[in-house]
C-alpha positions as CSV (number, residue, x, y, z in Angstrom):
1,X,-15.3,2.2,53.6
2,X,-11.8,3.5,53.5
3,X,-10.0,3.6,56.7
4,X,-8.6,7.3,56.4
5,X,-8.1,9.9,59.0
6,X,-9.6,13.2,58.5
7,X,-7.1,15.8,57.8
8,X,-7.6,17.7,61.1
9,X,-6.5,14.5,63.2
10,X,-3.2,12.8,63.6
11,X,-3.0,9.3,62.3
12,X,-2.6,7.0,65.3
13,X,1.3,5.6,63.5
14,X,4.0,6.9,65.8
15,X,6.5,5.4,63.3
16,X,7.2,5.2,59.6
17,X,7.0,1.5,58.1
18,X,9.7,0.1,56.6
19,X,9.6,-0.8,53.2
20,X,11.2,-1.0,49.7
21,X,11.0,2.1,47.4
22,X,11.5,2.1,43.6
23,X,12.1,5.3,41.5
24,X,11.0,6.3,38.0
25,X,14.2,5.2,36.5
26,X,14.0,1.2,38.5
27,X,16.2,2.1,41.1
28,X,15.4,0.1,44.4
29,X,16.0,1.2,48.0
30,X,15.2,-0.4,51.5
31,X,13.7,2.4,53.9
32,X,13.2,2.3,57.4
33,X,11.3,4.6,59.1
34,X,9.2,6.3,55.9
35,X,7.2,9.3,56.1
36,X,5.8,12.1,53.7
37,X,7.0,15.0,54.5
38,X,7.9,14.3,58.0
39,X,4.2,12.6,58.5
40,X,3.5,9.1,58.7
41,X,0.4,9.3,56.5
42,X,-0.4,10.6,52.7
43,X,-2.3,13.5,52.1
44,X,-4.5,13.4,49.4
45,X,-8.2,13.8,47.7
46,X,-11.2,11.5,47.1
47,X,-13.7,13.6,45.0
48,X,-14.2,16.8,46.8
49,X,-12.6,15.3,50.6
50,X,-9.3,15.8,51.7
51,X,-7.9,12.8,53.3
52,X,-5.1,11.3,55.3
53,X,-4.3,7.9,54.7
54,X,-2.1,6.0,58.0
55,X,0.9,4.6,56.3
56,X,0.5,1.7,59.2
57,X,-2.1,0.4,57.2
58,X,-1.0,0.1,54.1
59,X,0.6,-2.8,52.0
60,X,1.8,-0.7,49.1
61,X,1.4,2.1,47.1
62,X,2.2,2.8,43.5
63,X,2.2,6.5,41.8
64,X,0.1,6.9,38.5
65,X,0.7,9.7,36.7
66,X,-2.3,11.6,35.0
67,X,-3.9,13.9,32.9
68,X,-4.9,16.1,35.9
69,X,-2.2,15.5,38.1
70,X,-1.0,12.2,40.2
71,X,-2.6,9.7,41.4
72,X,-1.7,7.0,44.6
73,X,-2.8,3.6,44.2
74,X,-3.1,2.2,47.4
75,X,-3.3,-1.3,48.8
76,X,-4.4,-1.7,52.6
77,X,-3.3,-4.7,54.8
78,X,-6.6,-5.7,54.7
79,X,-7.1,-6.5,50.7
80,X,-9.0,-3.2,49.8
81,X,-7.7,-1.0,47.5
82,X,-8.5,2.6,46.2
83,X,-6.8,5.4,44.4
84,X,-6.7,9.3,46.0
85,X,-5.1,12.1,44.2
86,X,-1.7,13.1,45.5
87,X,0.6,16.5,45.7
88,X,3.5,15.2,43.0
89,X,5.6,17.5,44.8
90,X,5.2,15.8,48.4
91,X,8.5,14.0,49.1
92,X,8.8,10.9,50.5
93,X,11.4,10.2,53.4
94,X,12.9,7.4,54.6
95,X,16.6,6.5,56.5
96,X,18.6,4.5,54.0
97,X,21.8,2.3,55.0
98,X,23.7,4.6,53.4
99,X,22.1,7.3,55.0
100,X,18.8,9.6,54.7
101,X,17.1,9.7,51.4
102,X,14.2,12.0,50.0
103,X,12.4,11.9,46.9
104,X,9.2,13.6,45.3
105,X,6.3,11.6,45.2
106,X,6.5,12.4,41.0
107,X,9.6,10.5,41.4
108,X,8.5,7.2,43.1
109,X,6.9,4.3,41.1
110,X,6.5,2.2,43.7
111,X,6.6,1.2,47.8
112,X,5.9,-1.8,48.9
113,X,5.9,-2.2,52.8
């Protein structure tokens, strides 16, 4: 089973993860604090469900694009991993040293926490 929160709950995370985020184009950045779209879960479909998936529980993700759309690969903390299909036009946020950074999931190749 996959250890998501149904949309209609908050995930239990009270803080973003930190982690390091690649782009489409390599780039690498150190994040603290990351959330989609000010949430600290990712929204997205299994079949015909919609899910929330706790960032807190996660290892890594990795976008896939596809025919129909985008896809998240995700790893969870525990070794289980499973693939939901995302909103490429979510952005993901995080605080940079430099200072605040934001980027559409259509953008991202990669986040490992």
């Amino acid at each position: 089973l996959v250890h998501a929160t149904p949309s209609n709950q908050t995930p239990v995370t009270e803080k973003g993860p930190s982690g390091e985020v690649q782009d489409s184009s390599g780039m690498k950045t150190r994040l603290e604090d990351i959330s989609i779209d000010r949430k600290y879960c990712l929204r997205g479909w299994m079949g015909d469900a919609e899910v929330d998936v706790d960032l807190g529980i996660l290892t890594s993700l990795r976008f896939l694009e596809k025919e129909a759309g985008y896809q998240a690969a995700l790893t969870m903390k525990d070794g289980q991993e499973f693939v939901i299909d995302v909103d490429a036009e979510t952005s993901l946020m995080g605080t940079a040293p430099f200072g605040s950074l934001r980027l559409p999931l259509k953008s991202v190749a990669s986040v490992c926490f």
